[in-house]
Structures are given as structure tokens and as C-alpha cells.
C-alpha positions in Angstrom: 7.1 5.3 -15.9 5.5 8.7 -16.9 3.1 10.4 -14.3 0.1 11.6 -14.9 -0.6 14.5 -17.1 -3.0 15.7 -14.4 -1.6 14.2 -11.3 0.0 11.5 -9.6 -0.1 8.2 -11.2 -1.0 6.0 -7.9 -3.1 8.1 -5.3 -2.8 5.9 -2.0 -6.0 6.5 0.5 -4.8 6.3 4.3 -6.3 6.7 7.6 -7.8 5.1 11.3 -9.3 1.7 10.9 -13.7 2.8 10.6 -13.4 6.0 9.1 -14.2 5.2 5.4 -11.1 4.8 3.6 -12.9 2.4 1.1 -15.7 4.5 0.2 -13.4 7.4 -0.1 -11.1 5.0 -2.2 -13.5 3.4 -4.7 -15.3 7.4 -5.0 -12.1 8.1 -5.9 -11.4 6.0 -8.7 -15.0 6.6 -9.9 -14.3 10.1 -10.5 -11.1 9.4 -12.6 -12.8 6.8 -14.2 -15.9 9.2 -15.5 -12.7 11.9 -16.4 -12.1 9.2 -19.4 -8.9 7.6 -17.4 -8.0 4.1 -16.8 -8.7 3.4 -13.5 -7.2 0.5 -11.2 -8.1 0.0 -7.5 -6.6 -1.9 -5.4 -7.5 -2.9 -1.9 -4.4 -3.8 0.6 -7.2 -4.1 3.5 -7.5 -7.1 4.9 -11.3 -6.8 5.7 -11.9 -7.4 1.9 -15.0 -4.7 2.1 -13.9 -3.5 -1.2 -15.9 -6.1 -2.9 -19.1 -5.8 -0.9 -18.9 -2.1 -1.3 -18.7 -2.5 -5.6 -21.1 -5.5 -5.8 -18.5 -7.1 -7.2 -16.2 -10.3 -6.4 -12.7 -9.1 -6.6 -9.9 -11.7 -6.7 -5.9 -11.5 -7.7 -6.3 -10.4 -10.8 -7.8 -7.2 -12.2 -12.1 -7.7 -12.2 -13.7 -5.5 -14.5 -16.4 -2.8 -12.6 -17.6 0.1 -14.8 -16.3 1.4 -18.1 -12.6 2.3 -18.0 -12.4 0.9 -14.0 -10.8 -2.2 -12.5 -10.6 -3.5 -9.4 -8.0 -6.0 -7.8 -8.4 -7.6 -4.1 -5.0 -8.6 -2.6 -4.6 -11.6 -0.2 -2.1 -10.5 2.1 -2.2 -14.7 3.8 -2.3 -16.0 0.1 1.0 -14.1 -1.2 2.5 -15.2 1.9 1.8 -18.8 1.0 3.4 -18.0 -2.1 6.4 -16.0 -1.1 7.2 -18.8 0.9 6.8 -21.3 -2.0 9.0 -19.5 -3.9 11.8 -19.3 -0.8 11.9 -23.0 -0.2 11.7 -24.0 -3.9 14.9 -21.8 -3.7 16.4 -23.3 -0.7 16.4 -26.5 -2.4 18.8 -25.6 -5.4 21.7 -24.3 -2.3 20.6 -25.7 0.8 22.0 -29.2 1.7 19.6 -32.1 1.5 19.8 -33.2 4.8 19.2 -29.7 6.4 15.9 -29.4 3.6 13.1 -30.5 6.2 13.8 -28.3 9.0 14.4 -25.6 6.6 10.9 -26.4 5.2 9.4 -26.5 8.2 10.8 -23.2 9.6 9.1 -21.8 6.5 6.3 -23.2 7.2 6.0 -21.9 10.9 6.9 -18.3 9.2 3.8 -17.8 7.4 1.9 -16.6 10.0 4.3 -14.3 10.7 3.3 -10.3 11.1 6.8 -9.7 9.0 6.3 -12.4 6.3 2.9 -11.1 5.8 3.2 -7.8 4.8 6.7 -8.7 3.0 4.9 -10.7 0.9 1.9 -8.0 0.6 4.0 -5.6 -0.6 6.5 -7.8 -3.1 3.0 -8.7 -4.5 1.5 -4.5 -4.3 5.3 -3.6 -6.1 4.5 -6.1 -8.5 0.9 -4.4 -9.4 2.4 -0.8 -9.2 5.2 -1.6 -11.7 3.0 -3.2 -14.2 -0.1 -1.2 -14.1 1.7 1.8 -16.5 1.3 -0.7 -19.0 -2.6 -0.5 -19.1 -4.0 1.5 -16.6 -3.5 5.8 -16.2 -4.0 6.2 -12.4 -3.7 3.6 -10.0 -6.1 4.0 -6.1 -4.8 2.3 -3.5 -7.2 1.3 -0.5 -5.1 0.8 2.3 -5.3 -1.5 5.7 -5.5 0.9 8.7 -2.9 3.7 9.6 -0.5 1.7 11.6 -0.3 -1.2 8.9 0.1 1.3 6.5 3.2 3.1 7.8 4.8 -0.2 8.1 4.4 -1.6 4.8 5.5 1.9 3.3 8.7 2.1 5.0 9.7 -1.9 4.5 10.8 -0.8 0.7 13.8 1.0 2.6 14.6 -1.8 5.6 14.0 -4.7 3.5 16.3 -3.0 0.3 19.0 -2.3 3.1 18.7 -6.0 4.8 18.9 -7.5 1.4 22.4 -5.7 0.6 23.7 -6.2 3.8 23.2 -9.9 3.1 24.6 -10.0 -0.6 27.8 -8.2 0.7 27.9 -10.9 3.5 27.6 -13.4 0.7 30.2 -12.3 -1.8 32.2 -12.2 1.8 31.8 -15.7 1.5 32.6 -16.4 -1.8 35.6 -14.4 -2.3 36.8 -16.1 0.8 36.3 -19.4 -0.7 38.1 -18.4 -3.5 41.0 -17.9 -1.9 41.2 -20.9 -0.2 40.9 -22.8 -3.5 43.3 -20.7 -4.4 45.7 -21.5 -1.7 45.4 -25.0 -2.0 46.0 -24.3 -6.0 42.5 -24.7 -6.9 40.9 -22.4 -9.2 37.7 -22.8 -10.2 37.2 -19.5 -12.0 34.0 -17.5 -12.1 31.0 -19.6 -11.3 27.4 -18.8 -11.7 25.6 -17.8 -8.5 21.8 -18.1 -8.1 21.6 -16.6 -4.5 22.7 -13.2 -4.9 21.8 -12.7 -8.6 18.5 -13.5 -6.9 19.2 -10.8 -3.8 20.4 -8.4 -6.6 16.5 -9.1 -8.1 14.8 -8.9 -4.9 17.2 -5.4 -4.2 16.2 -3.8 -7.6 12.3 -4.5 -7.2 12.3 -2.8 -3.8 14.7 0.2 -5.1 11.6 0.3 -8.2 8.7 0.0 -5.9 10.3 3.1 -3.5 11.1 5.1 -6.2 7.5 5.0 -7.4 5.9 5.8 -3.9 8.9 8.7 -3.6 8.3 9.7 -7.3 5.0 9.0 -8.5 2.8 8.3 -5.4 0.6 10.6 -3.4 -1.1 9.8 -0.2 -4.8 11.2 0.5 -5.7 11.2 4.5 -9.1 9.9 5.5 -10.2 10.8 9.3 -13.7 11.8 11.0 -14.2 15.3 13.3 -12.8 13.7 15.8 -10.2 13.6 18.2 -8.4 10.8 17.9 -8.5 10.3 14.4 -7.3 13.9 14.2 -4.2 12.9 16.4 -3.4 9.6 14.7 -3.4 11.9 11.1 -1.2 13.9 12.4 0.9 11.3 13.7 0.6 9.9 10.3 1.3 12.9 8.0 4.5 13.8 10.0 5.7 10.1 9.5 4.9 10.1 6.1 6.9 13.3 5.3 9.5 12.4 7.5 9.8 8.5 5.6 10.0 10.9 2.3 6.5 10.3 1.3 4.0 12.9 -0.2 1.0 13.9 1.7 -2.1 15.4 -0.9 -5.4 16.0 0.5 -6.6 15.1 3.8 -10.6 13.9 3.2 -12.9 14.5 6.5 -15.7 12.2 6.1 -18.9 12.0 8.1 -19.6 15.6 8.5 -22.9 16.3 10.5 -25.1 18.7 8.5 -26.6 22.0 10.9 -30.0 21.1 12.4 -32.2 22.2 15.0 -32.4 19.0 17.0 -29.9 19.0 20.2 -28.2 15.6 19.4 -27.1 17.2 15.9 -26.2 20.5 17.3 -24.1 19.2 20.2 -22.7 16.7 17.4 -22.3 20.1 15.4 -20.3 21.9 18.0 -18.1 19.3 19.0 -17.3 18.6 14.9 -16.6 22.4 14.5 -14.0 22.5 17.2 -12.1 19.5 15.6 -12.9 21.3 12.0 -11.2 23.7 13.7 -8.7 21.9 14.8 -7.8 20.1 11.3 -7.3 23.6 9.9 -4.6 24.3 12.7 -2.8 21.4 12.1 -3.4 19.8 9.0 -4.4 23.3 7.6 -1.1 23.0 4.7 -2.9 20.7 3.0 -6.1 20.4 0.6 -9.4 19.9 2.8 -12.5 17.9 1.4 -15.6 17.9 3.3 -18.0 14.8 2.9 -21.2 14.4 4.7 -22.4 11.6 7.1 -24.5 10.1 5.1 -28.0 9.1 6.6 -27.5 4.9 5.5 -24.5 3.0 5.1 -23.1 4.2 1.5 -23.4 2.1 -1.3 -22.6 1.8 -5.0 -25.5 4.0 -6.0 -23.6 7.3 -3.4 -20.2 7.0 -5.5 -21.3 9.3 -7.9 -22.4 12.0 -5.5 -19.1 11.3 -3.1 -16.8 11.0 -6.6 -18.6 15.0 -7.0 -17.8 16.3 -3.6 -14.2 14.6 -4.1 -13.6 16.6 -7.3 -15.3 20.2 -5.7 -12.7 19.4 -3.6 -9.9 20.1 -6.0 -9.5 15.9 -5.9 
């Protein structure tokens, strides 16, 4: 999968729950989208604002928004109804009949699970990301809030390690079967097996999908002048690095303008010291300025924000 002539082919857009990831995001992909590119955005969040940001209704499957731009809304509770389909349509080829309706029902129970959720999310955000060379140049990700984030980036690793540790526990298995058949004069010879060729599928999609965000994935920083969004980037950026993961630019939003009134000018003064602040220690990377803006931003801002985005160096 090529990159980008002029940058990364997925940009990811991270940051504190409230701080304007999805504006950011979909400004984003308007400005690669007015450069001539073929634009995808997807939206990982589950507060589905994406759609009431664009005036659009998103669903699973790419919805059309402007000339050369796309969007996609995934369902993280939908694909774990579907992962889960899949599992115990699998169990029932190798699990025993009479073990089936607990096994179901286990399944069942594991749907609303925190871990089956964002498995599922991202088996079903791999599957976009691999595909989308095919018919799309750049590829924005809006992401769920920091903390959801982090984990669903790192579970490429864990879950491509937990999957081999159980495919060497199962050819542990069958080579030990094998040799009691073969004890007992038995052999069967090589037999088909539908379990780990299907953990050797599930192995190379994650090794794909973390090759991509190691390879061909950058990861823009959304926070407001303030102080704990300030300390949660950082938190963020150093565990992004440390996971292997490249950090772009980091995209302050909400930026009091100067004024003469004393709210704005105590407002001012307490956003320079954290301007301040960013530069110290967020000051290796790109910094991009946006304004507060004096409504809640709509469609119509996204061609003034996708501006001050590419000013930026974006």
C-alpha cells in the first residue's frame, strides 16, 4: 500500500473528550478534499456527531458528502454483534453439540463487554484501512476520546501476541494427538484445520492493520489552552511514541482572540501561559492555532477552519 505523495495516507485526529476532534477531523478532510484528493473519513467516536456536524446520515458504508469526500460512521455495539456472530457460527463447526448453548450464551453475555467492543471496532477500522487504497488517497480518522484511543491502538500488538500464543497452544494439541494415534498405530495423516488456519487469518490482519498505523499512519493532537488537556496530550504523545506510533501536528483549538473586555483578557492571560506551556512541551511538533469560534461550528466554518489547518503547514 503506497503512501501519499504528499503525506501520510491515514491521518488519525486524537485528543480529550470536548475539545473538537470532529470539527478538526471533518476540516481536515475538507482541505484534502478541495487539494483534488480522495478523501475518506471515518468516525470511531461513539457520540456519532460526525453526522450532525456534515448534515449528513452516515451509516457502515462510505456516504457520499462533497466532491471527492466520503464519510463512514462505525458502530462500535453493531460490529460487536457481528464479531460475535461470526465466533459462534465458528464454534459450531469444532465445538461439541452438547457444550453449544452455554457456549452461545457466554457469547452472548460478552457483547457488552469493554474488550469485545473495541476488538470488534477495530477488526472492523482494519478492515476500512486496508481497503481504502483501493479507492480513496488519504484516509481521516475521528477518534473516540484519548483514553479509548490509546487502547484500541495498542490492541493490534496484545491481541496479534494472544492470538499466537493460542495457535502454538493449539498445534500443542494437535501434534499431541497425533502421537497418541500414532502409539495406538493410528495414523490419520495431515488433516485440514479450520481453527488455526482461522487464528493464522485473524494473526495476519492485525500484523496488516499495525503495520499501517507504524508505517503509513500519522496522529494529529487536538487540545484547548488549557491545563488539563495540556497534561492528558502529553500523557498521550509520550504513549504514542513510546507504542511506536507517529505524532504530526498538535491542533490547539478554541483560541480567545485579544480584546479589551476583562473576561476576554483574563481568558487571554490564562490561554497565553498554557500557549506557553504547549511550546515547552509539545514545542517538537507542528502548532496550529484555531480560534473559538463565536457559535457552535458548522458545515458552512469548514472552509475557513480547512484554511487555518493548511496555514498551518496541515
Amino acid at each position: 500500500m503506497p503512501a501519499a505523495e504528499d503525506g501520510p495516507l491515514i491521518t488519525l485526529v486524537g485528543g480529550k473528550g470536548g475539545v473538537g476532534k470532529t470539527t478538526v477531523a471533518a476540516a481536515h478532510a475538507r482541505l484534502l478534499s478541495r487539494r483534488g484528493e480522495r478523501v475518506l473519513l471515518v468516525s470511531t467516536d461513539p457520540a456519532h456527531s460526525t453526522g450532525d456536524l456534515l448534515g449528513v446520515d452516515p451509516g457502515d458504508e462510505p456516504t457520499p458528502v462533497a466532491d471527492r469526500w466520503w464519510v463512514v460512521e462505525l458502530d462500535a455495539e453493531q460490529a460487536a454483534r457481528d464479531h460475535v456472530d461470526r465466533i459462534a457460527a465458528e464454534a459450531a463447526d469444532v465445538v461439541p453439540k452438547e457444550v453449544l448453548p452455554a457456549v452461545r450464551r457466554h457469547l452472548k453475555a460478552a457483547v457488552a463487554s469493554p474488550g469485545t467492543v473495541e476488538s470488534a471496532l477495530l477488526d472492523r477500522l482494519g478492515d476500512v484501512l486496508v481497503g481504502a487504497a483501493a479507492s480513496y488517497d488519504r484516509v481521516v480518522v475521528d477518534t473516540a476520546p484519548t483514553g479509548h484511543t490509546l487502547r484500541l491502538l495498542v490492541l493490534p500488538d496484545l491481541l496479534s501476541g494472544w492470538v499466537e500464543g493460542l495457535l502454538r497452544r493449539r498445534q500443542d494439541v494437535l501434534r499431541n494427538d497425533r502421537m497418541v494415534h500414532s502409539m495406538a498405530g493410528d495414523d490419520p495423516g495431515p488433516e485440514a484445520d479450520p481453527v488455526a488456519d482461522r487464528l493464522r487469518a485473524r494473526r495476519d490482519r492485525l500484523d496488516e492493520l499495525r503495520r499501517l498505523l507504524v508505517e503509513q499512519a500519522v496522529i494529529n493532537l487536538v487540545l484547548v489552552p488549557e491545563r488539563l488537556p495540556v497534561v492528558e496530550t502529553v500523557r498521550a504523545r509520550d504513549a504514542l511514541t513510546d507504542g511506536g506510533l507517529r505524532v504530526g501536528a498538535v491542533v490547539v483549538n478554541r483560541v480567545f482572540p485579544d480584546g479589551d473586555h476583562p473576561f476576554l483578557a483574563a481568558r487571554a492571560v490564562q490561554q497565553a501561559h498554557w500557549l506557553t506551556e504547549i511550546d515547552d512541551v509539545l514545542g517538537t511538533h507542528p502548532r496550529v492555532l484555531l480560534p473559538h469560534l463565536a457559535r457552535d461550528p458548522g458545515r458552512g466554518d469548514l472552509d475557513a477552519l480547512a484554511d487555518l489547518l493548511a496555514d498551518g503547514g496541515l
